[in-house]
C-alpha positions as a printed NumPy array, in Angstrom:
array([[  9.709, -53.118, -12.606],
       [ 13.354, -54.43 , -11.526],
       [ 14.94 , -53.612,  -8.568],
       [ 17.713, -51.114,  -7.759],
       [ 20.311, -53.742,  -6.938],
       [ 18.842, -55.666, -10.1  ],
       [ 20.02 , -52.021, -12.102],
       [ 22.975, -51.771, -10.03 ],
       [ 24.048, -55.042, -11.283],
       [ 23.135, -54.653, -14.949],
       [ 25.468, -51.375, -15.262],
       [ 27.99 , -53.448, -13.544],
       [ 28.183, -56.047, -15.968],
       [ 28.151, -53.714, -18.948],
       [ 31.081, -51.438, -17.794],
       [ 33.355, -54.493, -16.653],
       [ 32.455, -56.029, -20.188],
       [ 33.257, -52.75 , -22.126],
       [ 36.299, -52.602, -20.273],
       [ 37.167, -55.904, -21.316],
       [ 36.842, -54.985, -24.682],
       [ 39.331, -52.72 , -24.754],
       [ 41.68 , -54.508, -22.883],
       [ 42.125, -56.949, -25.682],
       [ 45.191, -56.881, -26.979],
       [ 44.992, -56.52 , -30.975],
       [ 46.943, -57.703, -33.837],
       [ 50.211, -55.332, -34.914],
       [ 50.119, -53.336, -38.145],
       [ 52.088, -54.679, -40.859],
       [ 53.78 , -51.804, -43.171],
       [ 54.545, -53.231, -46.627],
       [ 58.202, -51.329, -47.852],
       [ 58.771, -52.04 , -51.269],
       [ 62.521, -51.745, -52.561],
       [ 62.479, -50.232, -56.526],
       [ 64.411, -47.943, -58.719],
       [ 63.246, -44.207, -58.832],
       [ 64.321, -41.445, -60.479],
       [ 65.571, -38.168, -58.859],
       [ 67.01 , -34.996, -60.739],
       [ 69.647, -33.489, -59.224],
       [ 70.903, -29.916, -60.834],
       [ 69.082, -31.042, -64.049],
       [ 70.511, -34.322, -64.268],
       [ 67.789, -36.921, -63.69 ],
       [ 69.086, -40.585, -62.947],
       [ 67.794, -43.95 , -61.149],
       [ 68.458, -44.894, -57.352],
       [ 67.57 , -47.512, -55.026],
       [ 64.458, -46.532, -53.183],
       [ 62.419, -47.619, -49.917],
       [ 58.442, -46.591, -50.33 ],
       [ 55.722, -47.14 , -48.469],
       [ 52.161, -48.498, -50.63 ],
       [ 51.195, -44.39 , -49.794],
       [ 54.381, -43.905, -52.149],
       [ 55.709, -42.084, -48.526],
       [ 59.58 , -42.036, -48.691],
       [ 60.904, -44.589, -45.56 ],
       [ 59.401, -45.021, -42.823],
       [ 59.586, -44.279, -39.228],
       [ 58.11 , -46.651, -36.918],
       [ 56.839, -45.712, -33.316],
       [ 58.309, -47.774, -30.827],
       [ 55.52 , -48.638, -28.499],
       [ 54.183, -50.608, -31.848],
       [ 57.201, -52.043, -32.649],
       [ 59.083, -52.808, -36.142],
       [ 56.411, -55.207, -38.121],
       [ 57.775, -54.661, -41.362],
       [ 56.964, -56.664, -44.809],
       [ 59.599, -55.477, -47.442],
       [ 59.291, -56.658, -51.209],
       [ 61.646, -56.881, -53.61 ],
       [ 60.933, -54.831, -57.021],
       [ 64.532, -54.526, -58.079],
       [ 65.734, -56.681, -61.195],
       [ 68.475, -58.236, -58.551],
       [ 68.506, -59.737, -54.913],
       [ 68.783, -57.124, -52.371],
       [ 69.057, -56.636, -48.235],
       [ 68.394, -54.214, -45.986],
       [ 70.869, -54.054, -42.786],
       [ 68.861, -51.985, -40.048],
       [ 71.325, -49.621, -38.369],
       [ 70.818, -48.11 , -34.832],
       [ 68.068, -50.67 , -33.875],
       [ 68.592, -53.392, -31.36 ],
       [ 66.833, -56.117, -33.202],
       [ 67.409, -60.258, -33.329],
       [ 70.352, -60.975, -35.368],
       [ 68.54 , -63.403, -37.933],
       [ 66.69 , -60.032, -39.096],
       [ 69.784, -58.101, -39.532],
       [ 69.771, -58.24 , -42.876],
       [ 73.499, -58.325, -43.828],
       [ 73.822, -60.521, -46.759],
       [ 74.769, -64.315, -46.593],
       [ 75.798, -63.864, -43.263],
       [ 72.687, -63.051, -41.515],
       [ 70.046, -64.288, -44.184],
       [ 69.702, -64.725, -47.807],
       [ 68.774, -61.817, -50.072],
       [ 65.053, -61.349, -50.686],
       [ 64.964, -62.841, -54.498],
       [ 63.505, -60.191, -57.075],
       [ 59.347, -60.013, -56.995],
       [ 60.011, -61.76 , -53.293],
       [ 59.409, -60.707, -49.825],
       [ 60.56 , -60.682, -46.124],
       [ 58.659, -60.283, -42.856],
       [ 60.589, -58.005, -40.385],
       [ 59.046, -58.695, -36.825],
       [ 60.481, -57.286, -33.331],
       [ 60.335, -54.783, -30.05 ],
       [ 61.616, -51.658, -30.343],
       [ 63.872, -51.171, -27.66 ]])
């Protein structure tokens, strides 16, 4: 039969490790955006635009900022494209505005979009 303090310490242990466990810090959550033509009808007129979709086919997206911005967009357009990210505070080699502040993302390619949000 163990001892109380033997018990006492067991429980110990097993909440400081559980703690511990949840205390580890884990890995962010990378949201693919893919950039494509869709179609949208507008007073019976349908015709092609430039579109941002999540893999869920969701419309955009709208990050939450205690995660911040890890972002992986591909390029399904038939032409180089960019994305400039207005009203975020972000590092300027992400900005996105063509041949200024990177290269556009090469049809069938991809970009990786990592940074607080501030």
């Amino acid at each position: 039969m163990k001892s109380n303090n033997t018990w006492k310490t067991s429980v110990l242990v097993a909440i400081l490790t559980m703690g511990a466990l949840r205390a580890a810090p884990t890995e962010p959550t990378t949201v693919k955006l893919f950039v494509r033509e869709t179609p949208i009808t507008v007073l019976g007129r349908t015709v092609k635009v430039v579109g941002i979709t999540q893999g869920n086919g969701e419309q955009g997206y709208s990050p939450e900022q205690a995660k911040g911005f890890h972002v992986d967009v591909v390029n399904q357009l038939p032409i180089p494209t960019s994305i400039h990210w207005h009203c975020l505070i972000l590092p300027n080699l992400m900005d996105g505005v063509p041949f200024v502040t990177q290269d556009p993302i090469s049809p069938g390619g991809s970009r990786q979009y990592d940074f607080p949000l501030e």
